[in-house]
mmCIF file of the N, C-alpha and C atoms, coordinates in Angstrom:
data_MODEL
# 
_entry.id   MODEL 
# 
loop_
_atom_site.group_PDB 
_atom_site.id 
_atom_site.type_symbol 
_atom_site.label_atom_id 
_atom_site.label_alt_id 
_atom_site.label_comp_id 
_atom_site.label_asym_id 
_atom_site.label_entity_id 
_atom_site.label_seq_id 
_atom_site.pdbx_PDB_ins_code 
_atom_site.Cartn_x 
_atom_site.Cartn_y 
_atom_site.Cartn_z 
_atom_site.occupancy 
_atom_site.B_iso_or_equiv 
_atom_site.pdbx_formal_charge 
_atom_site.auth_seq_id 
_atom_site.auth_comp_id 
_atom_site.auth_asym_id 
_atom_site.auth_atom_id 
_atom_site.pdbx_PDB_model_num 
ATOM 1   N N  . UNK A 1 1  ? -54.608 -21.572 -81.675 1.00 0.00 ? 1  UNK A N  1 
ATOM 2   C CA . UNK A 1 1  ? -54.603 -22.417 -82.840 1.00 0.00 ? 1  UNK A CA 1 
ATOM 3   C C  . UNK A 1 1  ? -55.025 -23.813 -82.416 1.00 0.00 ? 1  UNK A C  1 
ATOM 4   N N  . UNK A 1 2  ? -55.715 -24.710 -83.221 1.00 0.00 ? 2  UNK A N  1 
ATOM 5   C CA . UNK A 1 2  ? -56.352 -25.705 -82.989 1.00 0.00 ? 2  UNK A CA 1 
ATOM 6   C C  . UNK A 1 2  ? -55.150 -26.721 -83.109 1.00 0.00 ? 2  UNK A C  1 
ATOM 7   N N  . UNK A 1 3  ? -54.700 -28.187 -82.305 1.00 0.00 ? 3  UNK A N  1 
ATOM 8   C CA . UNK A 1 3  ? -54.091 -29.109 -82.092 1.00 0.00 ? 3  UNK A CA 1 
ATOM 9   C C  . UNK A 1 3  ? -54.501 -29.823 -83.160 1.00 0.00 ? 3  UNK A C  1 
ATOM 10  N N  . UNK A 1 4  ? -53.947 -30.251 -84.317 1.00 0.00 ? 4  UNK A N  1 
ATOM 11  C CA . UNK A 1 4  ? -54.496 -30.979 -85.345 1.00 0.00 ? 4  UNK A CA 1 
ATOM 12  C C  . UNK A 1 4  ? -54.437 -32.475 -85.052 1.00 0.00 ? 4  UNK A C  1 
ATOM 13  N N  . UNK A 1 5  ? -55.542 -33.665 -85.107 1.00 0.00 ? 5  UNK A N  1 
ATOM 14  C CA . UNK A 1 5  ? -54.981 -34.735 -84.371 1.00 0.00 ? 5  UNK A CA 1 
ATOM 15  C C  . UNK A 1 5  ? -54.685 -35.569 -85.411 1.00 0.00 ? 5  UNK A C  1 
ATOM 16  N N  . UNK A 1 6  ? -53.660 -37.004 -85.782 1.00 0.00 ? 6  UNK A N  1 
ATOM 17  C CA . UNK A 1 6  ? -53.480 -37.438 -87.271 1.00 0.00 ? 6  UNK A CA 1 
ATOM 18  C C  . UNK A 1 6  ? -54.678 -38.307 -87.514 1.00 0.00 ? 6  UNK A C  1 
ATOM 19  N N  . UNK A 1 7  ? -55.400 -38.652 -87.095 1.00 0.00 ? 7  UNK A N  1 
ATOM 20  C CA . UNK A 1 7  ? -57.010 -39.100 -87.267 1.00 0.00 ? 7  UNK A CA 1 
ATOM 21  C C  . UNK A 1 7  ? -58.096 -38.138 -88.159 1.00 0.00 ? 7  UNK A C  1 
ATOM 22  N N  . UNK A 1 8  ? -57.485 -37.190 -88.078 1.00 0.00 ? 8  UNK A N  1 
ATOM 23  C CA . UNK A 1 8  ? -58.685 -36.204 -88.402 1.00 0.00 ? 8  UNK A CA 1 
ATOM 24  C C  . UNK A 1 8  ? -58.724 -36.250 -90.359 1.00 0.00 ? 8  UNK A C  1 
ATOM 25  N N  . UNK A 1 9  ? -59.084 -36.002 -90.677 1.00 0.00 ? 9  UNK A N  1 
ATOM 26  C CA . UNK A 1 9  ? -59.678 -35.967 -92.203 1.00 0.00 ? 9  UNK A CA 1 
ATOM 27  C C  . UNK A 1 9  ? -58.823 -34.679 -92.786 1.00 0.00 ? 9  UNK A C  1 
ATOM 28  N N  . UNK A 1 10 ? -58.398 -34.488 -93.833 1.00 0.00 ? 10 UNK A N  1 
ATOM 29  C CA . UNK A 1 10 ? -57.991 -33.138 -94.335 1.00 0.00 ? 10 UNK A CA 1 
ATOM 30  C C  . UNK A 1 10 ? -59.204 -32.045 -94.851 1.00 0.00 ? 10 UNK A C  1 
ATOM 31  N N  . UNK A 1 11 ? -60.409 -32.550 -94.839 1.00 0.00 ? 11 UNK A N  1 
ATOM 32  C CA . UNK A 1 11 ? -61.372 -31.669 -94.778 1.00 0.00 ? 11 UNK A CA 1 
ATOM 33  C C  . UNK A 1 11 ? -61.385 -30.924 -93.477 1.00 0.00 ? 11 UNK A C  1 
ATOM 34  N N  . UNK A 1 12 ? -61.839 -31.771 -92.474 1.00 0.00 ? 12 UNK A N  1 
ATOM 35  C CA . UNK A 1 12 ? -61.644 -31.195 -91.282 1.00 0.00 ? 12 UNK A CA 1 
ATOM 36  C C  . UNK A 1 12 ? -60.295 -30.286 -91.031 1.00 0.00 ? 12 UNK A C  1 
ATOM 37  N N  . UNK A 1 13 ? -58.823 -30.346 -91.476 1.00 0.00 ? 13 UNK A N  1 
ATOM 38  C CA . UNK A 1 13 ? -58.009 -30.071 -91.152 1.00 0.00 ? 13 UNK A CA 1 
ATOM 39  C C  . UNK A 1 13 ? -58.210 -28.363 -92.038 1.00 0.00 ? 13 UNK A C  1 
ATOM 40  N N  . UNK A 1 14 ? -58.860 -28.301 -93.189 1.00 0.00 ? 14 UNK A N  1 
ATOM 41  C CA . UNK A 1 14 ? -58.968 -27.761 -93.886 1.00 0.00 ? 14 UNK A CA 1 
ATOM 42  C C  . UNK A 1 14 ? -59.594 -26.546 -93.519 1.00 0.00 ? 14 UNK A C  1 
ATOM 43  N N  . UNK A 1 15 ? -60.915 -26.945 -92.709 1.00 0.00 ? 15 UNK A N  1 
ATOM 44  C CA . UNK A 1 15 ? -62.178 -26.208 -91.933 1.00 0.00 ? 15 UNK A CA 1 
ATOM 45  C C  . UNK A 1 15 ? -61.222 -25.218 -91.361 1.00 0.00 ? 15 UNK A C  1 
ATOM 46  N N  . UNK A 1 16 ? -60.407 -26.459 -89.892 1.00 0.00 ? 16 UNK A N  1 
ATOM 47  C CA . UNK A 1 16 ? -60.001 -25.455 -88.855 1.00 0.00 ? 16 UNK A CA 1 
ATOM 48  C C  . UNK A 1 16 ? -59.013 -24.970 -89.610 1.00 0.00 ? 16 UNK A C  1 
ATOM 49  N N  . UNK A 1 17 ? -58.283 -24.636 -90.278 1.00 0.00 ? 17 UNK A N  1 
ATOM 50  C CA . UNK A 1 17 ? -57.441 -23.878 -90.843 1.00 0.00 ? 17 UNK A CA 1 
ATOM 51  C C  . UNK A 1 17 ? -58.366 -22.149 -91.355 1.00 0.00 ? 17 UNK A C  1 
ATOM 52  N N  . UNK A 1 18 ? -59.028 -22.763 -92.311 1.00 0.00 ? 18 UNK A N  1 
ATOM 53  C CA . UNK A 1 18 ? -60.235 -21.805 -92.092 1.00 0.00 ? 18 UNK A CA 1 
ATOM 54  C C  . UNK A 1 18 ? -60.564 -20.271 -91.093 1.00 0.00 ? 18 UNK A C  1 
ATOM 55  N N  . UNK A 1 19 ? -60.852 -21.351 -90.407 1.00 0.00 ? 19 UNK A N  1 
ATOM 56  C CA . UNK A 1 19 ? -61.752 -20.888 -89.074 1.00 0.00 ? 19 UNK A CA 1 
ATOM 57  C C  . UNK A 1 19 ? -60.457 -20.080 -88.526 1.00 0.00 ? 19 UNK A C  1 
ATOM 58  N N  . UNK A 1 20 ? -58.825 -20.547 -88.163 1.00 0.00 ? 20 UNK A N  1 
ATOM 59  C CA . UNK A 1 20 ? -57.964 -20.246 -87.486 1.00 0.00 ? 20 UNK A CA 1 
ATOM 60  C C  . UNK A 1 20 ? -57.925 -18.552 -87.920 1.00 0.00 ? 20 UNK A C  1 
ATOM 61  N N  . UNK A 1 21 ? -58.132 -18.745 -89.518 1.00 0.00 ? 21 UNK A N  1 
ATOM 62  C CA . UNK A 1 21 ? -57.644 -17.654 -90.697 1.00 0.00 ? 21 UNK A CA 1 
ATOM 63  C C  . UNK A 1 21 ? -58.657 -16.453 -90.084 1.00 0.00 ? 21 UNK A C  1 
ATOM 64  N N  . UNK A 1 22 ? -60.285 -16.756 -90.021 1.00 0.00 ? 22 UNK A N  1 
ATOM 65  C CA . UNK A 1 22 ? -60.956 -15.730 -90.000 1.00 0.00 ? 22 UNK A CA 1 
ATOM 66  C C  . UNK A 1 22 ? -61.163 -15.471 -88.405 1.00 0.00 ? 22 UNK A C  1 
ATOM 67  N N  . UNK A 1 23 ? -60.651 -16.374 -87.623 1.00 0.00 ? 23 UNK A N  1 
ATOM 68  C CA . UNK A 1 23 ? -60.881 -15.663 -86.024 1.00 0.00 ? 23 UNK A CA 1 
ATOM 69  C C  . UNK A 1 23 ? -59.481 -14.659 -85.597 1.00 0.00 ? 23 UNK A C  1 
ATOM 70  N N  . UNK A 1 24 ? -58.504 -14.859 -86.480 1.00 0.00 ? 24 UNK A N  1 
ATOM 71  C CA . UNK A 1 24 ? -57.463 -13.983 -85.904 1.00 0.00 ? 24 UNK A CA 1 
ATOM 72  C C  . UNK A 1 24 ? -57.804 -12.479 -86.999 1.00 0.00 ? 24 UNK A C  1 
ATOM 73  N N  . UNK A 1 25 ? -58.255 -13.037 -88.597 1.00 0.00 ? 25 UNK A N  1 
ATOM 74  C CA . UNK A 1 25 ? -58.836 -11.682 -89.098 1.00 0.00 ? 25 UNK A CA 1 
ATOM 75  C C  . UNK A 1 25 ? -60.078 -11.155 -88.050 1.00 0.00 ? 25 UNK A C  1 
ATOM 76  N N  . UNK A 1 26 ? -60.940 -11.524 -87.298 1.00 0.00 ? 26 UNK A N  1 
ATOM 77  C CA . UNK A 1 26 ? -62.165 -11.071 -86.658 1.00 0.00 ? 26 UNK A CA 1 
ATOM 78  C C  . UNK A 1 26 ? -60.865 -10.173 -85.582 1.00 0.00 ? 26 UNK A C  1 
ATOM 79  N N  . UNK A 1 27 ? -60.152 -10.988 -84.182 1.00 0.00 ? 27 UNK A N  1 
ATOM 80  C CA . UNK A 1 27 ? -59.100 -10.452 -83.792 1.00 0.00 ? 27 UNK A CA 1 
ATOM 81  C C  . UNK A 1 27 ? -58.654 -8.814  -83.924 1.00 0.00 ? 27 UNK A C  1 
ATOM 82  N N  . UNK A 1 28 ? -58.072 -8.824  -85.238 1.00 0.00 ? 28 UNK A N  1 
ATOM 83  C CA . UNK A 1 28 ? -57.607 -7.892  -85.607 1.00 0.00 ? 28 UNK A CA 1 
ATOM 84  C C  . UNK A 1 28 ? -58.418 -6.987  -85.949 1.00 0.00 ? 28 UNK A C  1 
ATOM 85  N N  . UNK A 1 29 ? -59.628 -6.767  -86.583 1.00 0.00 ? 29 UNK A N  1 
ATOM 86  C CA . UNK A 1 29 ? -60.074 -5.634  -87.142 1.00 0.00 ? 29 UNK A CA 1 
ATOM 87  C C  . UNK A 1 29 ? -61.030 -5.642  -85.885 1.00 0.00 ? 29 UNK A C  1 
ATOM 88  N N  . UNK A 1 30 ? -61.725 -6.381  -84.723 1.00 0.00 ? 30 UNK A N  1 
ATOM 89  C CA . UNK A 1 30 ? -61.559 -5.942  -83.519 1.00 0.00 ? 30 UNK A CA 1 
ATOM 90  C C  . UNK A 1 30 ? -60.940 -4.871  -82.215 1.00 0.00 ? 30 UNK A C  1 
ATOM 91  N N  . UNK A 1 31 ? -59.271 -5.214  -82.693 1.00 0.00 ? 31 UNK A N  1 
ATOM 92  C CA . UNK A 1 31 ? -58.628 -4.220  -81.945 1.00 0.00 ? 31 UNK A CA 1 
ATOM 93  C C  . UNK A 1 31 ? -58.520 -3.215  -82.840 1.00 0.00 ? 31 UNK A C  1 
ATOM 94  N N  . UNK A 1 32 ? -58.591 -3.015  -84.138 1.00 0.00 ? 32 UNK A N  1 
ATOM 95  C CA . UNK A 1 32 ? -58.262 -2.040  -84.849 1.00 0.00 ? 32 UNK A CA 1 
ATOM 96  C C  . UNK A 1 32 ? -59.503 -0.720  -84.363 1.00 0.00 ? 32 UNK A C  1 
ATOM 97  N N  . UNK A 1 33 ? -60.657 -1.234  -84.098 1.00 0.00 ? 33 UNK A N  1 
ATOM 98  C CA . UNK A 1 33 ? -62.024 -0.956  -84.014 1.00 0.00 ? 33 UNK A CA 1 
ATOM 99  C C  . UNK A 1 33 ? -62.216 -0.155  -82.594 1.00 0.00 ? 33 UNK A C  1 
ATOM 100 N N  . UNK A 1 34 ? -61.227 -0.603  -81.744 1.00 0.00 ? 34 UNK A N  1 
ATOM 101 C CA . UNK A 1 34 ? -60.851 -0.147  -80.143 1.00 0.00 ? 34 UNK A CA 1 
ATOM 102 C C  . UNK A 1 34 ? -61.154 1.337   -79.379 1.00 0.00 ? 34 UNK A C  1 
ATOM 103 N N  . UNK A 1 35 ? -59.921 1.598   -80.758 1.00 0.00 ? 35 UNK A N  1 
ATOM 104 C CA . UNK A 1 35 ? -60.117 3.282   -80.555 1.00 0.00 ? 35 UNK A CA 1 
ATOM 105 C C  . UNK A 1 35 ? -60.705 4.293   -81.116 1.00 0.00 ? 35 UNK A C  1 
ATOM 106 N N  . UNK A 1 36 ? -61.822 3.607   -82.054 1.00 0.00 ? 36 UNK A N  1 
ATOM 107 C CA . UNK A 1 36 ? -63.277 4.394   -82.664 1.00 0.00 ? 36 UNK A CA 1 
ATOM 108 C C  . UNK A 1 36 ? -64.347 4.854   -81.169 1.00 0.00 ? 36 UNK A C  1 
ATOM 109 N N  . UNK A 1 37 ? -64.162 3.660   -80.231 1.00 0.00 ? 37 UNK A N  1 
ATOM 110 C CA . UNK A 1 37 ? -65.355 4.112   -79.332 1.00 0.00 ? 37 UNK A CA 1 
ATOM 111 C C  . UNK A 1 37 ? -64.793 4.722   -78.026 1.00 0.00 ? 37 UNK A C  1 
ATOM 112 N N  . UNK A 1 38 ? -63.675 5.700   -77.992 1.00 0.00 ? 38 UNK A N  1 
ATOM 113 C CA . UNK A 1 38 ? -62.942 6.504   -76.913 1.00 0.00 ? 38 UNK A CA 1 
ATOM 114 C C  . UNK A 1 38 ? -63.701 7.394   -76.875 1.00 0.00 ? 38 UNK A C  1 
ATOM 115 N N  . UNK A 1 39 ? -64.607 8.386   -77.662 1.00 0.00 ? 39 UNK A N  1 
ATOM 116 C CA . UNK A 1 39 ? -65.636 9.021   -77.587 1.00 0.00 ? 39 UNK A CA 1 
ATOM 117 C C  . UNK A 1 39 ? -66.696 8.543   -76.738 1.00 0.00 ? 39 UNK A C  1 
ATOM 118 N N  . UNK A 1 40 ? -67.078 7.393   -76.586 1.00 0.00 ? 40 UNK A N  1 
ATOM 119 C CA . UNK A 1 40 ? -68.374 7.059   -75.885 1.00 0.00 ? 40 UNK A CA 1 
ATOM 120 C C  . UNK A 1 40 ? -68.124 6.955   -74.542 1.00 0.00 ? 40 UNK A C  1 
ATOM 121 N N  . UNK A 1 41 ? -67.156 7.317   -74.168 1.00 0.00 ? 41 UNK A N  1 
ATOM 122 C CA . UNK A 1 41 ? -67.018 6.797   -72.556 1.00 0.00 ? 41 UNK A CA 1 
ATOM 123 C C  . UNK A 1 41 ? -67.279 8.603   -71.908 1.00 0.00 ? 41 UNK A C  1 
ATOM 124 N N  . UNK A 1 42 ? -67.731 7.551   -71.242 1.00 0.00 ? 42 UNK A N  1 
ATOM 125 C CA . UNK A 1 42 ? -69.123 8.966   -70.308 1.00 0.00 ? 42 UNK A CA 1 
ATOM 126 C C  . UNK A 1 42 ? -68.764 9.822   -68.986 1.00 0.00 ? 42 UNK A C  1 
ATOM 127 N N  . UNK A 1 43 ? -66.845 9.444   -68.477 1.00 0.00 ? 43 UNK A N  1 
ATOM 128 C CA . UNK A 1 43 ? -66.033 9.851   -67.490 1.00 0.00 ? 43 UNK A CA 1 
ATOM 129 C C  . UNK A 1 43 ? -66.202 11.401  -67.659 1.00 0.00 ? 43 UNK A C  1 
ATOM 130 N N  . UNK A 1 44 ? -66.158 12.004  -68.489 1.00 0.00 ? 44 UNK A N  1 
ATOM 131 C CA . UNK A 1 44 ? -65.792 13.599  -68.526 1.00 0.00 ? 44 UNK A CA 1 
ATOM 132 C C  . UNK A 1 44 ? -67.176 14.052  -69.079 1.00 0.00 ? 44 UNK A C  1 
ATOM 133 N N  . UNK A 1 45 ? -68.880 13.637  -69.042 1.00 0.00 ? 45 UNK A N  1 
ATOM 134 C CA . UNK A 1 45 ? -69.493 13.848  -69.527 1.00 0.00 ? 45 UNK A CA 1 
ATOM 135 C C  . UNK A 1 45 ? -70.026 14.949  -67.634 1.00 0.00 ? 45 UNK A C  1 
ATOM 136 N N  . UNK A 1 46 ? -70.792 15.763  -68.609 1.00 0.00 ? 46 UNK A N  1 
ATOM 137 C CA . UNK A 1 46 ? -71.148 16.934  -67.413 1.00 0.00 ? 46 UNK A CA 1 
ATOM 138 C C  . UNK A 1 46 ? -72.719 15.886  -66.864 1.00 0.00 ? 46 UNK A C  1 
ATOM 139 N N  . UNK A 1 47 ? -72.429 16.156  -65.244 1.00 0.00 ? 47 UNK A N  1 
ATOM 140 C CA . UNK A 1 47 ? -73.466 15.247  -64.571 1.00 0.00 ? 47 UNK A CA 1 
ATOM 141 C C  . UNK A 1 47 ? -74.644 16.473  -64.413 1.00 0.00 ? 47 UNK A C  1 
ATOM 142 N N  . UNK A 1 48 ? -75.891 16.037  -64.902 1.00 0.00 ? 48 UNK A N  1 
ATOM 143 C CA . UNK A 1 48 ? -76.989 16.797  -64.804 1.00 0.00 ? 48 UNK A CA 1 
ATOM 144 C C  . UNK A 1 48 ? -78.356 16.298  -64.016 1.00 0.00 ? 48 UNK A C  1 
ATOM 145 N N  . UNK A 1 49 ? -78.626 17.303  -63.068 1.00 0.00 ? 49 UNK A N  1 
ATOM 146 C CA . UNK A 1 49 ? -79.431 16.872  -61.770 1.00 0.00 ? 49 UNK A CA 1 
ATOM 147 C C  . UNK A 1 49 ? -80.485 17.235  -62.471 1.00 0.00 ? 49 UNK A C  1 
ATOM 148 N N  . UNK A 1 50 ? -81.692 16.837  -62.804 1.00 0.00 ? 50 UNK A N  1 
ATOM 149 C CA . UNK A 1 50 ? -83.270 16.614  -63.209 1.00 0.00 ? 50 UNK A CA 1 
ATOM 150 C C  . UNK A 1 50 ? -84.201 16.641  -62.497 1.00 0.00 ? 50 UNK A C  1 
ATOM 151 N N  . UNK A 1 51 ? -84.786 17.319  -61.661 1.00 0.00 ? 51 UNK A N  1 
ATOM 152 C CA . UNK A 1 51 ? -86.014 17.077  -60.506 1.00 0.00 ? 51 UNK A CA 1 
ATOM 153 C C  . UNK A 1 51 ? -87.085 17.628  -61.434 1.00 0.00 ? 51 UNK A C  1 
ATOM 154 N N  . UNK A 1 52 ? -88.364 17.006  -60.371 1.00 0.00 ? 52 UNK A N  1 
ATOM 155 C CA . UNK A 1 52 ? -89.394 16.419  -60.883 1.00 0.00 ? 52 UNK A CA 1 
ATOM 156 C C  . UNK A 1 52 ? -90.072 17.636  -60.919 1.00 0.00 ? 52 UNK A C  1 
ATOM 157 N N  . UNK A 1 53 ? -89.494 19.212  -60.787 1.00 0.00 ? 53 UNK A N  1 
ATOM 158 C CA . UNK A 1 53 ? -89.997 20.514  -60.791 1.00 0.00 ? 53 UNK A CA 1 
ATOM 159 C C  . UNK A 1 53 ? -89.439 20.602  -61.886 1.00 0.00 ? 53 UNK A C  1 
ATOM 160 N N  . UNK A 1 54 ? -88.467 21.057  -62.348 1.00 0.00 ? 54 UNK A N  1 
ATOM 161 C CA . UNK A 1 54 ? -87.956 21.030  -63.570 1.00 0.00 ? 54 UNK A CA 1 
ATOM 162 C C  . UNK A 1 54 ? -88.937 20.024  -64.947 1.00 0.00 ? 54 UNK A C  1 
ATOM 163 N N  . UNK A 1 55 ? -89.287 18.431  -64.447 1.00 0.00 ? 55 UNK A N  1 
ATOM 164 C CA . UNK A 1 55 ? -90.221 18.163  -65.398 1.00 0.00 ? 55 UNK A CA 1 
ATOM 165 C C  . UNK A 1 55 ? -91.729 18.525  -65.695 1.00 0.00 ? 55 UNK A C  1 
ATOM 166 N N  . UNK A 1 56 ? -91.977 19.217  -64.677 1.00 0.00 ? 56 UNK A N  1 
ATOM 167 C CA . UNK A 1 56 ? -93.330 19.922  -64.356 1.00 0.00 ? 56 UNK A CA 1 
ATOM 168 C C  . UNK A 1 56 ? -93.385 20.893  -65.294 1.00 0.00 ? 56 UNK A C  1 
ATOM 169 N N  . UNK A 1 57 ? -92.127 21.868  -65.384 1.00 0.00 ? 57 UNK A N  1 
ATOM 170 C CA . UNK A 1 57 ? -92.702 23.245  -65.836 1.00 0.00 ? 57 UNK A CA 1 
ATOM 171 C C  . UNK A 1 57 ? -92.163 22.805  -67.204 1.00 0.00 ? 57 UNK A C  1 
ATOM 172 N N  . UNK A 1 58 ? -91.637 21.668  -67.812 1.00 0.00 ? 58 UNK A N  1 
ATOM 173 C CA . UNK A 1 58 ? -91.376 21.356  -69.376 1.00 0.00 ? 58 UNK A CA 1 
ATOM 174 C C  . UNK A 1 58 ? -92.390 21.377  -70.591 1.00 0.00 ? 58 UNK A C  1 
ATOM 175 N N  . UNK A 1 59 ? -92.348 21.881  -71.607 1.00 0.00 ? 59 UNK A N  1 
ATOM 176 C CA . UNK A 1 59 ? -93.522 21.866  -72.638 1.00 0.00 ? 59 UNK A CA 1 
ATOM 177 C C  . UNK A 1 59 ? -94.039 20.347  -72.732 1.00 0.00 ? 59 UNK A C  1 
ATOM 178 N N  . UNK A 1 60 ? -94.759 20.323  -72.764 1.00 0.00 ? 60 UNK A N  1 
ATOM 179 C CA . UNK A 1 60 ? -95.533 18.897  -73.495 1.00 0.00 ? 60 UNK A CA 1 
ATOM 180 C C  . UNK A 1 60 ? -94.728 17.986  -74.596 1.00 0.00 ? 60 UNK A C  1 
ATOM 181 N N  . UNK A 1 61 ? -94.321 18.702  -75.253 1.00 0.00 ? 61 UNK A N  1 
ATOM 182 C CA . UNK A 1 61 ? -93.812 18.065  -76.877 1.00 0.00 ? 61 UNK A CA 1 
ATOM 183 C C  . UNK A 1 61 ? -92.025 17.668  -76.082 1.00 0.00 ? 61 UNK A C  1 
ATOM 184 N N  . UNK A 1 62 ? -91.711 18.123  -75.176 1.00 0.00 ? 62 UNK A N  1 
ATOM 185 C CA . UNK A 1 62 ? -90.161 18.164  -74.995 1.00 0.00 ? 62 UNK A CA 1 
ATOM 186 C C  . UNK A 1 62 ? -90.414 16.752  -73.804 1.00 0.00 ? 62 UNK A C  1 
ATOM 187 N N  . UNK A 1 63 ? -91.565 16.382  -73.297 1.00 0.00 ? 63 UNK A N  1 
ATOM 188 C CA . UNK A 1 63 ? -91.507 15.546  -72.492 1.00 0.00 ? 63 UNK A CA 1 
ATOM 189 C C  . UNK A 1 63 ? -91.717 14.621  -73.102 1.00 0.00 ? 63 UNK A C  1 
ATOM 190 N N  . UNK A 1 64 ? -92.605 14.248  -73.937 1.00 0.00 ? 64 UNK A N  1 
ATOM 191 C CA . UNK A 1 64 ? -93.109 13.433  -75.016 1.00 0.00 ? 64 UNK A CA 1 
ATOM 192 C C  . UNK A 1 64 ? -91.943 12.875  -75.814 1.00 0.00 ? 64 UNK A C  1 
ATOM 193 N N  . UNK A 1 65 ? -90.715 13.921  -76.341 1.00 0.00 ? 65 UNK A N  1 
ATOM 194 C CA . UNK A 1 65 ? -89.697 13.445  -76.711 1.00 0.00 ? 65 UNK A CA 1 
ATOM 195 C C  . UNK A 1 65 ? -88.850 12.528  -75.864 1.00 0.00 ? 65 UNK A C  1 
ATOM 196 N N  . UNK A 1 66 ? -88.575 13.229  -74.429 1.00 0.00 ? 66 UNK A N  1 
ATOM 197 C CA . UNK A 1 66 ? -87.745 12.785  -74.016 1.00 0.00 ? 66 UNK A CA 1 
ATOM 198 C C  . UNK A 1 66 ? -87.776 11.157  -72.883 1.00 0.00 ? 66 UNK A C  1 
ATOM 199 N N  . UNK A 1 67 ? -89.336 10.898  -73.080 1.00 0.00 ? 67 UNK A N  1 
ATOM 200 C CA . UNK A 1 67 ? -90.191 9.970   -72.684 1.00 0.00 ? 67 UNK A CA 1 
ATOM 201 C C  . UNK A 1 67 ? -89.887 8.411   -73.926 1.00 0.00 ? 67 UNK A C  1 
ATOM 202 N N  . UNK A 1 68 ? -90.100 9.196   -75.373 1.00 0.00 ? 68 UNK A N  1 
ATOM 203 C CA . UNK A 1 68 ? -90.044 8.112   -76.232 1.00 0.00 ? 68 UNK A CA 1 
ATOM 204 C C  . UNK A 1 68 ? -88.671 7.975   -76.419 1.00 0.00 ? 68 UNK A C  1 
ATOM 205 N N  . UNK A 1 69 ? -87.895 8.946   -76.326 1.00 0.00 ? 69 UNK A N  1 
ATOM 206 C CA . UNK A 1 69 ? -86.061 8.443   -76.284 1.00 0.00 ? 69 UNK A CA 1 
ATOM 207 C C  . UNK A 1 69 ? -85.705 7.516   -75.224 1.00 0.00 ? 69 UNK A C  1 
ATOM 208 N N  . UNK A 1 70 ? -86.271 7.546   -74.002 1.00 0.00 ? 70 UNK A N  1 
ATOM 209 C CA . UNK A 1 70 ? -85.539 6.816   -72.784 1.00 0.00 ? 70 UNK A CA 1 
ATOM 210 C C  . UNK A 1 70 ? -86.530 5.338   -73.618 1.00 0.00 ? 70 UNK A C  1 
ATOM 211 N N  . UNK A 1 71 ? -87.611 5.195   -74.206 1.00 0.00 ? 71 UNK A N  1 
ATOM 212 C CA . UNK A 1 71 ? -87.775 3.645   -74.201 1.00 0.00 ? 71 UNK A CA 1 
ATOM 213 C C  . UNK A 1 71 ? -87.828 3.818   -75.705 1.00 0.00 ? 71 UNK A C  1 
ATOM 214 N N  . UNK A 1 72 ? -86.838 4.412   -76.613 1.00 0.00 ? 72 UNK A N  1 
ATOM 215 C CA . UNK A 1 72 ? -86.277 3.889   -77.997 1.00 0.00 ? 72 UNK A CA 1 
ATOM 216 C C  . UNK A 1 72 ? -88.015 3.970   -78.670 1.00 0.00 ? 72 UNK A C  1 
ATOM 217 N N  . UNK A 1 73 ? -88.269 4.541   -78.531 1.00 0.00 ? 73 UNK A N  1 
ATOM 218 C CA . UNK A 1 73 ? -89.786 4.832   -79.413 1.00 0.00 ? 73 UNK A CA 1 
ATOM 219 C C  . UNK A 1 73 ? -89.976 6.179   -80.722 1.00 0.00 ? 73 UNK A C  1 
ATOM 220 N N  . UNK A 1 74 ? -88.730 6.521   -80.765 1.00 0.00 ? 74 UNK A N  1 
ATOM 221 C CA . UNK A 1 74 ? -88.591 7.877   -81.597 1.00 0.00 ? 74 UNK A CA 1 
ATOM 222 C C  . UNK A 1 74 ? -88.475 7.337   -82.774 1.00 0.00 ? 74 UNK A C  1 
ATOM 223 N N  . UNK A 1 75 ? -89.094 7.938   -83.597 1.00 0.00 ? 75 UNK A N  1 
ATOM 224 C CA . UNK A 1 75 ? -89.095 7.370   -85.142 1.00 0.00 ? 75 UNK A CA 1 
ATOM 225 C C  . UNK A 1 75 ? -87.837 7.404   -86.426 1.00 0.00 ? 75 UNK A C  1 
ATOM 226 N N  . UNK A 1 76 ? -86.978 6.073   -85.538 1.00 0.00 ? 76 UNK A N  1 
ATOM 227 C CA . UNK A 1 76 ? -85.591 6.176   -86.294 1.00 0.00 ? 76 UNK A CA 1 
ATOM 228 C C  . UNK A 1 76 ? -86.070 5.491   -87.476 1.00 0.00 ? 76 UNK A C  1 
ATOM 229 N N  . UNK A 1 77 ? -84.684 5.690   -88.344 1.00 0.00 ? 77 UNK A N  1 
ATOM 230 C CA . UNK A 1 77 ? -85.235 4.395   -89.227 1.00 0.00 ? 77 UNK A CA 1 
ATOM 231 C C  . UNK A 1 77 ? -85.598 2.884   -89.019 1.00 0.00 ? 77 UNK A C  1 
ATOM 232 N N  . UNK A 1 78 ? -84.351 2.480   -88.113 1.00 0.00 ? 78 UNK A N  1 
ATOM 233 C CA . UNK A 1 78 ? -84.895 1.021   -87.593 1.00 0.00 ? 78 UNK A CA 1 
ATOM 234 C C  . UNK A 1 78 ? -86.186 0.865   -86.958 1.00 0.00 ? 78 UNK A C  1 
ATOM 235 N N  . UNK A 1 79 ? -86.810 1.382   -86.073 1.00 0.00 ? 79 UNK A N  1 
ATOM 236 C CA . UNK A 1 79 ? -88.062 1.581   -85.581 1.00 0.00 ? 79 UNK A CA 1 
ATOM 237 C C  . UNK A 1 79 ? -89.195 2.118   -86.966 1.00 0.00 ? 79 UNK A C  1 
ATOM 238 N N  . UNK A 1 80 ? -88.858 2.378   -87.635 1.00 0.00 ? 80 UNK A N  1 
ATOM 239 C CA . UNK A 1 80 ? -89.629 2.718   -88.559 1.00 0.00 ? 80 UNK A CA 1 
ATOM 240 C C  . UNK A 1 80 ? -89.800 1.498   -89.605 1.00 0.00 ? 80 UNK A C  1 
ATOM 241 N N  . UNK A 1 81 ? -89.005 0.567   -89.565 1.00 0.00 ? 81 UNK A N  1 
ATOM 242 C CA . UNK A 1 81 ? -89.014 -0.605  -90.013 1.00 0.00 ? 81 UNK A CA 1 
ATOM 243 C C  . UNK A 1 81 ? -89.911 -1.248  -89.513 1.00 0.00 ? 81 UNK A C  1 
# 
């Protein structure tokens, strides 16, 4: 919380009051938000070895995919924007 000083203006006092209000609402629906992304953590994800024989004997169209996925070139909507 901000130190209010008696110099300051009640506008100003007004602001940081404000501001106090929506950084502890940001805060909160922050931590609320925490345990939506326990899925993304990649500890128990199966590790897969890729050699450059394996990309050899791949179809064309499956490399092409997996070429424009590693540099975000696949035609999402945002990219399609």
């Amino acid at each position: 919380m901000v130190i209010k000083n008696r110099r300051q203006g009640k506008g100003d006092m007004i602001i940081d009051e404000i501001r106090n209000k929506e950084y502890s609402t940001w805060v909160q629906k922050a931590v609320q938000q925490r345990p939506q992304g326990q899925w993304t953590i990649w500890d128990t994800a199966i590790q897969r070895s890729l050699t450059w024989n394996d990309v050899w004997h791949m179809a064309p169209l499956r490399i092409s995919f997996l070429i424009r996925s590693v540099y975000d070139l696949l035609s999402s909507n945002a990219n399609l924007v």
